[in-house]
C-alpha positions, -999 to +999 in steps of 0.1 A: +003-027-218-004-064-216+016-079-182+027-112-179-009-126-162-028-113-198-003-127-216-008-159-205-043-163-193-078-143-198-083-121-173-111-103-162-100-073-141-125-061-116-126-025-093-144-027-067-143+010-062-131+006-029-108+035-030-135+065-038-114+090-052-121+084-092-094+111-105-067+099-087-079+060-096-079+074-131-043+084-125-031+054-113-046+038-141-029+061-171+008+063-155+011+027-150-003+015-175-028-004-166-052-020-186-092-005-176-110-026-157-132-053-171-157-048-146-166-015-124-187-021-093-187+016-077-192+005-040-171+029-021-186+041+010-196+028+045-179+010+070-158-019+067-183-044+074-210-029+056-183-017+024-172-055+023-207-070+025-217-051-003-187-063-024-191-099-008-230-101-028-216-081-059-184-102-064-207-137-053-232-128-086-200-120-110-180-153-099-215-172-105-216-153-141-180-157-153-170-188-135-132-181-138-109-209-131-089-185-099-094-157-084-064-132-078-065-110-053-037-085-036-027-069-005-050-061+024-082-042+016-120-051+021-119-059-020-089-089-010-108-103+014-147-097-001-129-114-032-112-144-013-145-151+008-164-149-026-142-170-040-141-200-016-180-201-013-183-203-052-150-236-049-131-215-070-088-215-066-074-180-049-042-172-051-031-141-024-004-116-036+013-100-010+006-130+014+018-135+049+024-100+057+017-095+094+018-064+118+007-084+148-023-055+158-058-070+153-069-033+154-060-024+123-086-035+100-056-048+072-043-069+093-076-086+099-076-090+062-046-102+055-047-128+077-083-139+069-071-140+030-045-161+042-061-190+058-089-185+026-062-190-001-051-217-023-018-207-035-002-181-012+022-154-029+050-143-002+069-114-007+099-123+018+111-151+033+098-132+067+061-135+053+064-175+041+079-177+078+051-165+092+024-183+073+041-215+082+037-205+120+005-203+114-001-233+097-020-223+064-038-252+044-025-236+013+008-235-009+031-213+000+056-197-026+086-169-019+081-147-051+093-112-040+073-082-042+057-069-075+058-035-062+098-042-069+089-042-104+067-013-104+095+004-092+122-008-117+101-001-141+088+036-138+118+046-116+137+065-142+105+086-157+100+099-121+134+108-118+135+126-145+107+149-139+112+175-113+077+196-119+067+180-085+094+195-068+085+228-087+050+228-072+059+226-035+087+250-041+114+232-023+147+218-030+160+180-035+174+166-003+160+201+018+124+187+027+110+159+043+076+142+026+049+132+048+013+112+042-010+098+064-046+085+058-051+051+083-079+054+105-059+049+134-043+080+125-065+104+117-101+091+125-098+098+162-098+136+169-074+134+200-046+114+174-054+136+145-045+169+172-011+145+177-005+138+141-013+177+136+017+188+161+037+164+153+043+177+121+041+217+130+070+208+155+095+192+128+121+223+120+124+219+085+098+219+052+073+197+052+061+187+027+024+168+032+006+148+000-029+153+016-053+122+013-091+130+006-098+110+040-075+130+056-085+160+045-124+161+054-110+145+092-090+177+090-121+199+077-142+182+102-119+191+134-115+227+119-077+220+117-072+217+082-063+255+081-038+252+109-017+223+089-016+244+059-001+277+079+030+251+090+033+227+057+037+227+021+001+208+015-007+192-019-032+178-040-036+137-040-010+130-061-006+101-087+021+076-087+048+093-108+042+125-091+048+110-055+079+088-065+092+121-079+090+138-047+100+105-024+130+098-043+147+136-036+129+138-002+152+135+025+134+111+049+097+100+049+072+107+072+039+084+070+014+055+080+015+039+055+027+001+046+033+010+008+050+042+014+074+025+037+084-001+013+086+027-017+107+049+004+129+017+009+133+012-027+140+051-034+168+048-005+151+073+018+149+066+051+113+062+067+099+074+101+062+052+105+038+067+122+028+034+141+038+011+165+036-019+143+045-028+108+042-056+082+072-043+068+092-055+096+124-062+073+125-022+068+129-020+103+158-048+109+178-031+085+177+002+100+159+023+073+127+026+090+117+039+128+084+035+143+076+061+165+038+061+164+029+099+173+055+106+194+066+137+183+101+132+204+110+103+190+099+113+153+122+146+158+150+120+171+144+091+141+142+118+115+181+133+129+194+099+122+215+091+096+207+067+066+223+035+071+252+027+047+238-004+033+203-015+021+202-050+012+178-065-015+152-074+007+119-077-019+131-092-049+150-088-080+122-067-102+109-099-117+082-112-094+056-110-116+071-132-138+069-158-110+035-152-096+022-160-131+043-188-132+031-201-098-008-198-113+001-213-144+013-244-118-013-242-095-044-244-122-025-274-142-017-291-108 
């Protein structure tokens, strides 16, 4: 499939292989359609500092080689910011997709990211009016441009294939509407024993199926504490499952149960109601319109948010499916300004 960006500039797509799980990368790739990448640097691994100082010298010697006229870069990860730092030494444009989100807690290693990328960027791509709020607050020597969320699109677009597959469903054995789907992978989450034993209980004290798409990190945390076995006796545990698969099971779930930002905005889109797993989020508008509760690993007040009933409206709060359209748009302005 060639998206709007190929269509109207050369691109040179580059993984940094940040994300270390090559089947399900390999998924991701397939079901949406994704061009391969142009450029595979394999440097998953490590900590943060050490995993983005490795990209930092890798992405530095391609920029040098290529000498592109912008760099794109999206979201949160070590590979935005490594690619915005990169970038900016070499005087080459960036433009940040996804810009201005903020959850407010420097201890989550995305948001330390984000905001980095932020102040880095030349062109600054807000998905709400929330997040072009906040990057004026902050005073970013950038341009800042509302263009909605091009997850909206993703959504749009592959929305009716997972509906009209129910062999997810099939594979946990459960029923639409009779299950609620969990995920969690953040370090916060699952990297310190005593919240990992949290997360666990949490979920073995929710009276009804559970349904639990098991991350790899997850996973060996859960292997490592010897509890792995423990979760599986009280929930319906998968695989890692690809994009199609999990928007089959959100959109028939009955609520969501998870840490993550992009599950919380999916589960928005699908019309499920989402109980986060945290005390902040970037997604802040998901909260202000009732369809999300943050509960952090209180298993109380997860067993009280998840009772609740989905609101009766859920306003357009990301876009109309066609932000793509303008972030390409906003490029083509930026490099001919």
């Amino acid at each position: 499939m060639s998206g709007p960006l190929r269509a109207a500039h050369d691109e040179l797509l580059v993984h940094t292989g940040q994300h270390y799980d090559d089947e399900l990368s390999a998924i991701f790739v397939r079901e949406l359609d994704v061009p391969p990448p142009d450029v595979e640097l394999h440097l998953g691994g490590g900590s943060n500092t050490t995993q983005t100082a490795r990209m930092l010298g890798a992405l530095g010697e391609l920029l040098r080689d290529a000498a592109p006229d912008a760099v794109l870069v999206y979201g949160d990860t070590n590979s935005t910011l490594a690619g915005a730092l990169a970038a900016t030494q070499a005087h080459i444009p960036v433009a940040h997709v996804e810009a201005g989100m903020r959850s407010f807690d420097r201890a989550m290693p995305e948001e330390i990211n984000r905001v980095l990328t932020d102040h880095l960027s030349d062109l600054l791509l807000a998905p709400s009016q929330i997040a072009a709020d906040n990057l004026a607050r902050e005073s970013v020597g950038g341009a800042v441009q509302v263009v909605g969320d091009v997850m909206v699109d993703v959504a749009r677009v592959l929305a009716p294939r997972a509906a009209a597959d129910d062999g997810p469903l099939r594979q946990a054995g459960v029923m639409p509407g009779k299950y609620v789907l969990a995920t969690a992978h953040r370090a916060g989450t699952v990297d310190d024993p005593r919240r990992l034993a949290q997360f666990v209980e949490l979920l073995l004290g929710i009276d009804e199926p559970i349904v639990l798409a098991l991350h790899p990190r997850t996973r060996a945390r859960l292997e490592a504490a010897d509890l792995l076995a423990r979760v599986e006796t009280g929930t319906i545990v998968l695989p890692p499952l690809g994009y199609l698969a999990f928007a089959s099971l959100l959109m028939r779930a009955r609520a969501v149960l998870t840490d993550s930002g992009g599950v919380q905005k999916e589960a928005y889109l699908a019309g499920v109601p989402c109980v986060t797993l945290r005390d902040t989020t970037e997604w802040v508008e998901t909260v202000e319109a009732g369809w999300n509760v943050l509960v952090d690993l209180d298993a109380g007040a997860a067993a009280t948010a998840l009772a609740r009933a989905a609101p009766a409206h859920r306003p357009e709060l990301y876009g109309d499916g066609h932000a793509a359209d303008r972030v390409v748009a906003a490029i083509g302005d930026e490099l001919d300004g």
